[in-house]
Steps between C-alpha positions, in 0.01 A plus 500: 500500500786717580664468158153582347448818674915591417410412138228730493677783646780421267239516208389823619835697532538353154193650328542840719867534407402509121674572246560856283497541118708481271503114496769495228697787382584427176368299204182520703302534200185291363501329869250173584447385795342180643435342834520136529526286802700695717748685290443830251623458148615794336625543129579795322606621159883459479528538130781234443301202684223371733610515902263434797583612823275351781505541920222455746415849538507845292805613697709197432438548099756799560795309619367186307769352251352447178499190296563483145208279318517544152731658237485429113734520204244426222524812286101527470468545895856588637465844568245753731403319688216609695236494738479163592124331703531226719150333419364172643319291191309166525752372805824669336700812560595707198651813432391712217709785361586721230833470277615551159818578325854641530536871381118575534185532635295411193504122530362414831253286578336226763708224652390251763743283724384211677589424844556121626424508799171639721741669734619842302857502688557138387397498112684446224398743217463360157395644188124434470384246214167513346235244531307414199282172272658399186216472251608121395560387896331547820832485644643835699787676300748732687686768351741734691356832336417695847377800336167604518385605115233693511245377209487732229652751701891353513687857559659706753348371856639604855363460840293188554335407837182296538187531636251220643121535383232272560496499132850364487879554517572858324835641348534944511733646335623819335570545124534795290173520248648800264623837731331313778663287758146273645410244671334160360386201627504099408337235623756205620493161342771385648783680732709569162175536278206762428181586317466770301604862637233801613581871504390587848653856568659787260679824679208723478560742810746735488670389818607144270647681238793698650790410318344242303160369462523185759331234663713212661606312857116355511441305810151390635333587820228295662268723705351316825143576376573272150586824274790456274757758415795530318807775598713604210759754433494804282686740313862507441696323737769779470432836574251598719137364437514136641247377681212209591167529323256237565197282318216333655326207340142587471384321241463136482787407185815555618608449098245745420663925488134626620529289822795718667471826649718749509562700825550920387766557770836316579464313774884507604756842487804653575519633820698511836849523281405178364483601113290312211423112693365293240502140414355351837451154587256397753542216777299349768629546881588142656136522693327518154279805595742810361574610162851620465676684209868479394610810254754645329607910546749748456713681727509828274275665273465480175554117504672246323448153320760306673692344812527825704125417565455323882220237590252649774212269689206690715135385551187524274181594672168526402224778469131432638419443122655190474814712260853426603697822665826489404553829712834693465883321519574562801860697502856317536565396855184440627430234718244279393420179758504159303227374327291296758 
């Protein structure tokens, strides 16, 4: 009984001590974050190749060594690496990212690594094969292509993340569609295959187009009263316009454009010396009841595309509306207690 009652204390000076943001310094950008069976998984966008860091609390991430998962010399996907998911998919971790090729940011498109084992730390990453029927045999037929090629829509393709509807397994994504940077959406046939591809949001406000006309970084939010939303970031990533917008599922077709709603105001802002935070990931707390978010920011303004950008984490609340409230980020130093 003793040891129970020290444990809990222990637990408590734990979660009070907290932790302070920034969780990583530098190439903190694209971060993901996950939460699974006692240890946090973080992976951000290193450029050269995929690293997770993981510790059993926020804090620990910062003094965390990283571990190198996944680097590639084949020309087509060598290169930029970025913004990698950790995403769990019919009782197998994978990680989906962006990468292209050397000299240029033209050429990238959707990878998928498979992991071997159900424990994230211990998995072997392989290159992701494709399921399919051959027309002759009802025989499975492997092929190590990994890629995800969008039907009839095989181009430029960045930022993939998934998103779990009663109506199935989804793939978001951003593309450009002419001066546009959007974001579309597939259903899943597989981990390494999709449907056809939806439009679901253009830069239309004139806080997504600073810089550029963007949309990108989608991630999808679950409210507690059913609603579904997804958080994206817009405008330029350099400069001094990025931010989170957000859409809200109201219609019943996720594949259908009319069934997403988009919010007029950002949602997510500069403030508090904490300039342009974009490209947030959300995570549940170890309890299960708390949403948590895990961003990228600047330490100057304007802003910049690249490794000078550090990996924040604070909480996501909720308004009496049943809409998520991602607040403010709160400035550098804070202390923040753990997530519960």
């Amino acid at each position: 009984m003793r040891f129970l009652v020290f444990f809990a204390l222990a637990l408590q000076c734990l979660l009070a001590f907290g932790f302070t943001n920034p969780i990583k310094n530098t190439d903190g950008s694209d971060p993901f974050m996950v939460y699974h069976e006692g240890f946090y998984y973080l992976t951000t966008t290193t450029w050269t190749n995929i690293q997770i860091t993981r510790a059993t609390t926020i804090n620990g991430l910062k003094t965390a060594i990283p571990k190198v998962v996944w680097t590639d010399s084949t020309a087509s996907r060598c290169c930029n690496v970025w913004a990698p998911e950790i995403q769990w998919y019919d009782n197998s971790w994978y990680i989906y990212y962006a990468a292209g090729t050397s000299g240029t940011f033209d050429n990238q498109r959707i990878n998928v690594l498979k992991g071997s084992s159900n424990i994230i730390w211990d998995s072997t990453w392989t290159y992701a094969g494709n399921s399919h029927y051959s027309i002759y045999k009802f025989t499975a037929l492997t092929k190590p292509t990994g890629r995800i090629a969008i039907p009839g829509r095989d181009v430029w393709a960045i930022d993939p993340t998934m998103m779990f509807l009663p109506q199935g397994k989804f793939l978001v994504y951003s593309s450009w569609d002419g001066a546009n940077q959007c974001l579309f959406i597939s259903q899943m046939t597989s981990p390494t295959t999709v449907g056809n591809t939806v439009k679901i949001s253009t830069p239309t406000f004139d806080w997504e187009k600073v810089g550029a006309n963007v949309n990108e970084g989608p991630e999808a939010i679950y409210g507690p009263t059913g609603r579904t939303f997804i958080v994206y970031s817009a405008s330029n990533c350099a400069g001094t316009g990025y931010k989170l917008g957000l859409l809200e599922l109201t219609g019943s077709n996720p594949l259908s454009a009319s069934s997403w709603t988009k919010f007029s105001q950002p949602v997510f802002q500069s403030a508090n010396g904490v300039w342009q935070p974009g490209h947030n990931a959300l995570f549940t707390s170890p309890n299960g009841q708390d949403i948590w978010q895990v961003f990228h920011a600047n330490r100057n303004t304007p802003g910049t595309c690249d490794g000078n950008r550090f990996t924040a984490v604070q909480k996501v609340n909720w308004n009496s509306d049943g809409t998520p409230n991602f607040g403010q980020p709160l400035a550098l130093g804070t202390s923040i207690s753990e997530p519960a």
